[in-house]
N, C-alpha and C positions, 0 to 999 in steps of 0.2 A: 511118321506116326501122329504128329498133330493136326485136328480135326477142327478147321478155323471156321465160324457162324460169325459176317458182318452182319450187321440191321443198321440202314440209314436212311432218315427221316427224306420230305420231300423237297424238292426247291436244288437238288444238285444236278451236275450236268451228268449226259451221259457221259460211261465209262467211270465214272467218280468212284464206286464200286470196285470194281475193276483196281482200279489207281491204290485205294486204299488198301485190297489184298497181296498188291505188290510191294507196300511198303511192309505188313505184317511180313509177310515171307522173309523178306529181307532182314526185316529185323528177328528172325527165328535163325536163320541161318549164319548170321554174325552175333548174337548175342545170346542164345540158347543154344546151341550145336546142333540143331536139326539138319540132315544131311541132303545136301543138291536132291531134288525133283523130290521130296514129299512134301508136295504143296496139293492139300483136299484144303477148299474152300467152299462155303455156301453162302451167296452172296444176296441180300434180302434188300429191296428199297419199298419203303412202305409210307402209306400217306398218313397226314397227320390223323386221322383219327385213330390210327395203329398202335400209336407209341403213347406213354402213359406215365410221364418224369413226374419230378417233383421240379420248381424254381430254382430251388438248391438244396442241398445237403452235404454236412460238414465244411460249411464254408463256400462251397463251390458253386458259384452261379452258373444253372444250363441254359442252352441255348435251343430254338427247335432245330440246328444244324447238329444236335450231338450224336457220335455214331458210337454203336453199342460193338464190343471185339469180342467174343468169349474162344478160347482156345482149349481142347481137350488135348489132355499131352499125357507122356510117362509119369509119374510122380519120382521125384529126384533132386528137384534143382535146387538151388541155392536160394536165400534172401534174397544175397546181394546180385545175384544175377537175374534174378525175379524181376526185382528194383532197375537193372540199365536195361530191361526190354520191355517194359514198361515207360521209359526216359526217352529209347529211341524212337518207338512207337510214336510218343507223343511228338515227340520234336522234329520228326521228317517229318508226319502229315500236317505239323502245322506250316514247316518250308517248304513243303511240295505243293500241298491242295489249300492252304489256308485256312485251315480245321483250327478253332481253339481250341488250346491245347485242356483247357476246362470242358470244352464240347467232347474227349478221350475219355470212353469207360469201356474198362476189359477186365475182363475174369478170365481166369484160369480155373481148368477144370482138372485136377490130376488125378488119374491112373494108373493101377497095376496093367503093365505088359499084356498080360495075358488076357485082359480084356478088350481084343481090338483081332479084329477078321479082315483084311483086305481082299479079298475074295478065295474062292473054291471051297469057302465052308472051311476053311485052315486057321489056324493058331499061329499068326508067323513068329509071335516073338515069346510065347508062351514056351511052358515044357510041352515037349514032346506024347 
């Protein structure tokens, strides 16, 4: 059911993209309960004149490497489970691809169930 939009700035290699919506999945799948193969991702690489940061905000110095995660999901989950997929996020792409972990910004988008079509024009998680 979660509907993952990466945006990452320019200067990475191929597949970087790629790389990174494998570490999201994984981190949905071990720390949100998202079940084996519902992986919809839309994966955007855009050039600097695309993206549109501040230096920093709340303390957090960005980089032009920062990659933007937004996930639309159930509405349901916990803080504290909010907070470790958010943790893992951060902490495999910074051991996997090198990402600062300051250059990680993700939003969640939560939804009602019943607002999500995977195809035939159906309702699959909706009422009947």
């Amino acid at each position: 059911m979660p509907l993952v939009r990466i945006d990452v700035g320019p200067g990475h290699p191929a597949g970087f993209g790629r790389a990174v919506g494998d570490v999201v999945y994984r981190a949905m799948t071990t720390e949100i309960n998202v079940p084996a193969d519902d992986k919809f991702q839309i994966i955007t690489a855009h050039d600097a004149t695309e993206l549109n940061i501040p230096a920093s905000y709340l303390g957090i110095e960005y980089s032009p490497g920062i990659v933007f995660i937004q996930v639309t999901l159930n509405a349901g989950r916990t803080t504290e489970l909010k907070k470790k997929f958010y943790r893992r996020i951060a902490d495999d792409l910074h051991a996997e691809l090198q990402v600062r972990k300051e250059d990680v910004f993700i939003s969640l988008v939560e939804v009602d169930k019943e607002n999500w079509s995977f195809g035939n024009g159906e309702m699959q998680y909706g009422p009947k």
